[in-house]
Phi, psi and omega in degrees: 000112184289140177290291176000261211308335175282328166286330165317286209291323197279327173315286182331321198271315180303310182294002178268355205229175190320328191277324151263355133344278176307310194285304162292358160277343184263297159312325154273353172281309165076055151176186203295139183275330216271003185252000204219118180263151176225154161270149163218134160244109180210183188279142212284020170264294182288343210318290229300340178251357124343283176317289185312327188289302170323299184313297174333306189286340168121352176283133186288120202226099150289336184212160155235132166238103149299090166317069201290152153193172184253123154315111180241010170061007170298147197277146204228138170325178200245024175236008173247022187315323176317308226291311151349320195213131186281324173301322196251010112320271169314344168275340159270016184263324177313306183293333161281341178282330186270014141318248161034273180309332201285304206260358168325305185288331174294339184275317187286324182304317194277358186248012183280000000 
């Protein structure tokens, strides 16, 4: 089992989540991020590994606006169950930020 392939796969598993989010958005937009300021709006739990993730990608973040909301216990798929409970939301957003920060020089190598 190759580090290559493994590193493929944590790549593969990340586009699927906020960091690729920033990335099929830098590509559908289609030109230099770096002449272009973005506002990002998400909820004031996640912004902050929002941001980063943008930021990774390359986008210029003039504002952020933090949503606040209230638990309204309506139903959410079932791998965003954390949503439910604000502790173990913020201890998995700590934990996707230290993802994040971890797995940065491999996300800047692979978009070269």
């Amino acid at each position: 089992y190759s580090t290559k392939l493994f590193f493929e796969k944590v790549i593969f598993l990340l586009k699927q989540y906020t960091f690729g989010n920033a990335e099929y958005l830098k590509i559908f937009l289609q030109h230099d991020l770096a002449s272009t300021r973005f506002e990002l709006i998400c909820s004031e739990i996640h912004s902050f590994r929002a941001q980063l993730c943008f930021k990774i990608c390359g986008y210029k973040i003039q504002h952020v606006h933090r949503v606040g909301y209230k638990n309204s216990k309506q139903p959410v798929v079932q791998r965003l169950w954390y949503y439910h409970f604000p502790a173990w939301y913020i201890f998995y957003e700590l934990l996707a930020i230290l993802r994040e920060i971890l797995l940065f020089p491999f996300k800047s190598l692979r978009s070269k």
